[in-house]
C-alpha positions as CSV (number, residue, x, y, z in Angstrom):
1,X,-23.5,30.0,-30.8
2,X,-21.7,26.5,-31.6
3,X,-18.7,27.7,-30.4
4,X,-20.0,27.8,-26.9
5,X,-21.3,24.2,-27.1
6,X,-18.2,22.8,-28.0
7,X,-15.3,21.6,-25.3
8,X,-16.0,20.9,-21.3
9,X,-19.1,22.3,-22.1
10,X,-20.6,19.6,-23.9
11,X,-19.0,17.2,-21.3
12,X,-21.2,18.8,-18.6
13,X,-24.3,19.2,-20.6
14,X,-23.6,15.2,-21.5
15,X,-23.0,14.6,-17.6
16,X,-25.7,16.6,-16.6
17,X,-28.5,14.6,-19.0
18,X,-26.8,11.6,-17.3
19,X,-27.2,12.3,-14.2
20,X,-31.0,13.1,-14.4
21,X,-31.2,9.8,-16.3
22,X,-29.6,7.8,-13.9
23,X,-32.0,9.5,-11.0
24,X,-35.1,8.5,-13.2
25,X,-33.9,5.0,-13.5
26,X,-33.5,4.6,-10.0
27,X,-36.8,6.8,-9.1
28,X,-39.1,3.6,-11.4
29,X,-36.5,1.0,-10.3
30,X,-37.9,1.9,-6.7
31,X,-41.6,1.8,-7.3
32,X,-41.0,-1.1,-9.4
33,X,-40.1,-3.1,-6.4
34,X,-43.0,-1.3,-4.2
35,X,-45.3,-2.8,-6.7
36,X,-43.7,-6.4,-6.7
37,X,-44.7,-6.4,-2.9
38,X,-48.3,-7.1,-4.3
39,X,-49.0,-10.9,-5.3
40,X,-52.2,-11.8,-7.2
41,X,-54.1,-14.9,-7.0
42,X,-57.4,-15.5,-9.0
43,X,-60.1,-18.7,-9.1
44,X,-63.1,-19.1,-11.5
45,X,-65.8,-21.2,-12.1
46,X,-68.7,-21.6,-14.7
47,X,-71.1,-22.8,-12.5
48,X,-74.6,-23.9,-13.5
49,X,-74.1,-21.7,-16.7
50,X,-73.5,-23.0,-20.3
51,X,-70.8,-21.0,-20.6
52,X,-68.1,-18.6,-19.1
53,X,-69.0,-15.2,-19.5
54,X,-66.6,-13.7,-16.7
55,X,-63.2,-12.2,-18.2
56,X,-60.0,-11.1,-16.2
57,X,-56.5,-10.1,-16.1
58,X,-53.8,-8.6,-14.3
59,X,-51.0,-7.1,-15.6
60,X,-47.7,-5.6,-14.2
61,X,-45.2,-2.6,-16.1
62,X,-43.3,0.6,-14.8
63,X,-46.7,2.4,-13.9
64,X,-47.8,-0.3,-11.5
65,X,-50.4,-3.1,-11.5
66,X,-53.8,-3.3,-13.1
67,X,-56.1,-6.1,-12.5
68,X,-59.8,-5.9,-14.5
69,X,-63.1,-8.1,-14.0
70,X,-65.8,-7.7,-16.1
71,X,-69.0,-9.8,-16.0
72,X,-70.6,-10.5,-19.3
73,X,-74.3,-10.1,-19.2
74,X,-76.0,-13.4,-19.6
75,X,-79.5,-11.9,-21.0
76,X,-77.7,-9.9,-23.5
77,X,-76.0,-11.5,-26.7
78,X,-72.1,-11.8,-26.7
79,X,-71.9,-11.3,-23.1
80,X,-68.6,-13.6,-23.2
81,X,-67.3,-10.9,-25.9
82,X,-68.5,-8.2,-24.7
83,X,-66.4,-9.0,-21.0
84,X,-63.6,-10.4,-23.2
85,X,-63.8,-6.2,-25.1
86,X,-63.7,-4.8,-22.0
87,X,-60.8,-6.5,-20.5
88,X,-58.6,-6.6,-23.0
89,X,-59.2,-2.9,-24.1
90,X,-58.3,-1.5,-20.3
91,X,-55.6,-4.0,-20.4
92,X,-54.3,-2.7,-23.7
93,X,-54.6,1.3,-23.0
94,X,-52.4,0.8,-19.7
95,X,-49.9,-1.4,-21.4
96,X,-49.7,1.4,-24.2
97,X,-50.4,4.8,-22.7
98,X,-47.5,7.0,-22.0
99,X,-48.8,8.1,-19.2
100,X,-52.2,7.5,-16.8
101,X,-52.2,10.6,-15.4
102,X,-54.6,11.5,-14.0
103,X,-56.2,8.3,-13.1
104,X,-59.6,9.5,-13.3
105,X,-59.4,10.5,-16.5
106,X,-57.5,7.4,-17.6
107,X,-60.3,5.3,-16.3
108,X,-63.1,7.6,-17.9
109,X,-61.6,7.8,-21.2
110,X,-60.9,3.7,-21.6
111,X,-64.4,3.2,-19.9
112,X,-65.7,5.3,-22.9
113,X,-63.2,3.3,-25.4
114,X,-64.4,0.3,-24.5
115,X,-67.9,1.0,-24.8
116,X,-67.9,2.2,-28.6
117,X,-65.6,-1.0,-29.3
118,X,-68.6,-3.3,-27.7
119,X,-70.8,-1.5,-29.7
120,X,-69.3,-1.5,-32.5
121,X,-68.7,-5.6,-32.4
122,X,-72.6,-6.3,-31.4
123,X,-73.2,-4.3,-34.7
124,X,-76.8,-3.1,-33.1
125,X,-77.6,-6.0,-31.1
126,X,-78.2,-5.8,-27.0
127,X,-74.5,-6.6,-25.5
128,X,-73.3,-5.8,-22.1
129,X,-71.1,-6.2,-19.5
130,X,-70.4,-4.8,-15.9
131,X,-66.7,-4.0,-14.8
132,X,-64.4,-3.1,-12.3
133,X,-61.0,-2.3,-12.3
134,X,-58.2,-1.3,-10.2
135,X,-54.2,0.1,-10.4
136,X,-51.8,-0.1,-7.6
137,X,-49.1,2.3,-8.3
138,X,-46.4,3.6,-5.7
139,X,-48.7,2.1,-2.9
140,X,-51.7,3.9,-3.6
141,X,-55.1,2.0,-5.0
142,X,-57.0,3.6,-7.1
143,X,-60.1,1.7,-8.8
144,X,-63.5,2.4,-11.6
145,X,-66.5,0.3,-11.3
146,X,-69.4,0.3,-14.1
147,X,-72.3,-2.6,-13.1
148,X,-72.8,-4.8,-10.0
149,X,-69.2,-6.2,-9.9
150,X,-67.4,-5.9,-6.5
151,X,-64.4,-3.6,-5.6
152,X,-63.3,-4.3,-1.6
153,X,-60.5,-4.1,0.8
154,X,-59.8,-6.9,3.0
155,X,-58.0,-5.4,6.4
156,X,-57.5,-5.7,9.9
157,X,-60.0,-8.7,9.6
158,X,-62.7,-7.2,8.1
159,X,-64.2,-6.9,4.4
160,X,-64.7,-3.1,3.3
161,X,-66.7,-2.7,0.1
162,X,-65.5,0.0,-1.9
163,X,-67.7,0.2,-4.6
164,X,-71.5,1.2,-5.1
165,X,-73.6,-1.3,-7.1
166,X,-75.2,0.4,-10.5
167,X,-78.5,-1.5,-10.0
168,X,-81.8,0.0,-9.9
169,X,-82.5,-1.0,-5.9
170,X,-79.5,1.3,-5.4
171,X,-82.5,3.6,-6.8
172,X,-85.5,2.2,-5.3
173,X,-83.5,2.8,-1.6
174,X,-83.2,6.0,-2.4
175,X,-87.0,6.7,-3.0
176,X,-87.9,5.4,-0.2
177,X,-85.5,7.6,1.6
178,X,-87.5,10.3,0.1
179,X,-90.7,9.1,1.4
180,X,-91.8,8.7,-2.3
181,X,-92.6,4.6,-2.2
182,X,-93.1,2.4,0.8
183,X,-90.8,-0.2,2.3
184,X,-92.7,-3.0,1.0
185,X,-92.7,-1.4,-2.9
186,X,-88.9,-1.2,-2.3
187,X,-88.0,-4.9,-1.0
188,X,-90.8,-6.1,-3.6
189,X,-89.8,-4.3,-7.0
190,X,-89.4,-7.6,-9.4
191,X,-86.7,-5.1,-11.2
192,X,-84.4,-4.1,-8.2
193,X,-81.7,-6.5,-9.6
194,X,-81.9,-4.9,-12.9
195,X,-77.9,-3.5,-13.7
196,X,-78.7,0.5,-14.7
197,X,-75.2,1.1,-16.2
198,X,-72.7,-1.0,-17.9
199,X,-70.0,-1.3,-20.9
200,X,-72.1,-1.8,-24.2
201,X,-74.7,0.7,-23.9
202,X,-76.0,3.5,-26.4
203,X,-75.3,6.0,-23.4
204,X,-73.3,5.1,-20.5
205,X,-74.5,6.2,-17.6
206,X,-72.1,5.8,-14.6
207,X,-68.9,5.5,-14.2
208,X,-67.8,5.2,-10.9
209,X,-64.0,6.7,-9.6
210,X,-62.9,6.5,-6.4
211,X,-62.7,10.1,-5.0
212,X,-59.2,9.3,-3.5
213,X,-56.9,6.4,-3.6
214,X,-56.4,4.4,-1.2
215,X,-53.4,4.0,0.7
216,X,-52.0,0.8,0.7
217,X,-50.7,-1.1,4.6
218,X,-49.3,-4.3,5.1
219,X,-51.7,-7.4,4.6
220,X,-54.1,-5.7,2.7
221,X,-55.8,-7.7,0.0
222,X,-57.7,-5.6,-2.5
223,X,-60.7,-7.8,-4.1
224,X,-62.9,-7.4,-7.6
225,X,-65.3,-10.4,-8.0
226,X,-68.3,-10.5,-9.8
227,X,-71.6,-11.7,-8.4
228,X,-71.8,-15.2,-8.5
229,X,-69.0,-15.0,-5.7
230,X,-71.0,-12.7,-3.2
231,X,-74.5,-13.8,-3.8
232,X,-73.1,-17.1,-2.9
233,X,-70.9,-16.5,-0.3
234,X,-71.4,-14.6,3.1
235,X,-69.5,-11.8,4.4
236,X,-68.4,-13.8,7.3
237,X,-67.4,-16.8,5.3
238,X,-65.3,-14.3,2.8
239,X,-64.0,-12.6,6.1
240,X,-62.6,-16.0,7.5
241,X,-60.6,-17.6,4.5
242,X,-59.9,-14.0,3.7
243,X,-57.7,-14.0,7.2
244,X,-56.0,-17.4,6.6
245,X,-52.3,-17.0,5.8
246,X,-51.9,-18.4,2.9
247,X,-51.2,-17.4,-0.8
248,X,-53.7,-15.5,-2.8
249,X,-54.0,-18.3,-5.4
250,X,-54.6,-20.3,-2.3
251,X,-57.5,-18.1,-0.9
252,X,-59.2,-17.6,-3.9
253,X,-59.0,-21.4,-4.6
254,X,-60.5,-21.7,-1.3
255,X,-63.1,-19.3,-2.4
256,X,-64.5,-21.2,-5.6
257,X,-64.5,-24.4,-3.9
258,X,-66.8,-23.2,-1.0
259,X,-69.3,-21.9,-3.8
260,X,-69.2,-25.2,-5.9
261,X,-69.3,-27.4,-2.4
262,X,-72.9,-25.1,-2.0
263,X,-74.3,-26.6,-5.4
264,X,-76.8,-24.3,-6.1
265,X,-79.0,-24.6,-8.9
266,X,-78.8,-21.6,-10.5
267,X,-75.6,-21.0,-9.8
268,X,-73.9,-17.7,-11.7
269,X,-70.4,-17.9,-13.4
270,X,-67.8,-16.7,-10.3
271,X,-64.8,-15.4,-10.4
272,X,-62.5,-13.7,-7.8
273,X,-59.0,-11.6,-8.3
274,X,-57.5,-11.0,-5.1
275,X,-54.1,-8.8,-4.5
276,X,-52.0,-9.0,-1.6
277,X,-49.6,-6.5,-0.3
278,X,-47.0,-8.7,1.4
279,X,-44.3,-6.3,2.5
């Protein structure tokens, strides 16, 4: 059998394996520089809180772009760790994961990662946090979202929320849909606000995956902030600095200073990622 491996035809087999080599470099080389066409700006601020329990990041490699917000949740103990857990774990499976195909299992199986490693740290004490994440990869968006953190698409002028919120109004709406409470029981529920499912519970709940990706045009600019951004800020007011042209640092700057220009009282810890596709 040797004998038939040796001579011109181990040059072709060697040529061949280059070949297919060369078109795989150039196949990533090409959605490498799709991807660059998204630039990322972020802002944050603590607000009226003693202490910064939002965590983010972005990071960039040969299967795209992932950015991550989680919210740590202030009544729980550890919420800073717990958002700090979360981000770094999702942040750490795409860095290291051969592949993240498919998506939606990639996002349920490092959703379910990071919960047992919250729950391990908070060693059987209450420790939470929301999240949302997203991955831009050959011009498609694709995005998970556990709590009452915001996924939305900024386009033609107008802000698109992606995601649902896992609160328990999400619930109460849908009672009264059913004709099972009254409007008034629904809009007066002291719990509405209550967050039903999030990263650092016994049993997570919900997980939600977008059904399909998204794809990506021209001056779109994908955005994950956690609440203190848009129970501070309108719709209309994110909509207008949201269609300035300027930077995505400078926009989410922009952002931050409108809620600390506002002042309020009890303000929440804010913080904003926005991506921009710019070509």
């Amino acid at each position: 059998m040797m004998e038939y491996l040796q001579g011109p035809y181990v040059f072709v087999l060697i040529s061949l394996l280059v070949v297919c080599a060369l078109f795989y470099i150039r196949y990533r080389l090409i959605n490498m520089k799709k991807d660059n066409y998204i630039v990322i700006g972020n802002g944050q601020t603590i607000g009226k809180r003693d202490e910064q329990e939002d965590s983010f990041s972005t990071v960039e490699n040969e299967k795209g772009i992932m950015a991550v917000l989680a919210d740590g949740m202030g009544g729980y103990t550890n919420g800073k760790v717990s958002s700090s857990i979360a981000v770094n774990t999702f942040i750490e499976e795409f860095s290291n994961s051969y592949s993240i195909y498919p998506i939606e299992d990639f996002f349920r199986n490092v959703s379910r990662i990071s919960n047992r490693a919250i729950l391990d740290k908070s060693k059987g004490s209450r420790s939470g946090t929301t999240l949302v994440s997203v991955i831009v990869t050959d011009e498609m968006l694709y995005w998970a979202s556990i709590g009452d953190s915001a996924i939305a698409l900024f386009r033609n002028g107008e802000v698109m929320n992606l995601n649902k919120k896992h609160i328990f109004e999400s619930e109460l709406e849908q009672q009264y849909i059913s004709g099972k409470i009254s409007e008034e029981q629904m809009l007066n529920n002291p719990m509405k606000k209550r967050i039903t499912s999030y990263l650092g519970a016994e049993v997570l709940k919900d997980i939600e995956i977008c059904e399909k990706p998204i794809k990506l045009k021209r001056g779109d600019k994908v955005i994950l902030c956690s609440d203190g951004v848009y129970n501070s800020i309108t719709e209309i007011e994110m909509e207008t600095i949201m269609a300035e042209r300027i930077k995505p640092y400078e926009v989410a700057e922009e952002i931050i200073e409108m809620i600390k220009a506002k002042n309020f009282p009890k303000q929440d810890n804010a913080t904003i990622v926005i991506l921009e596709v710019c070509q």
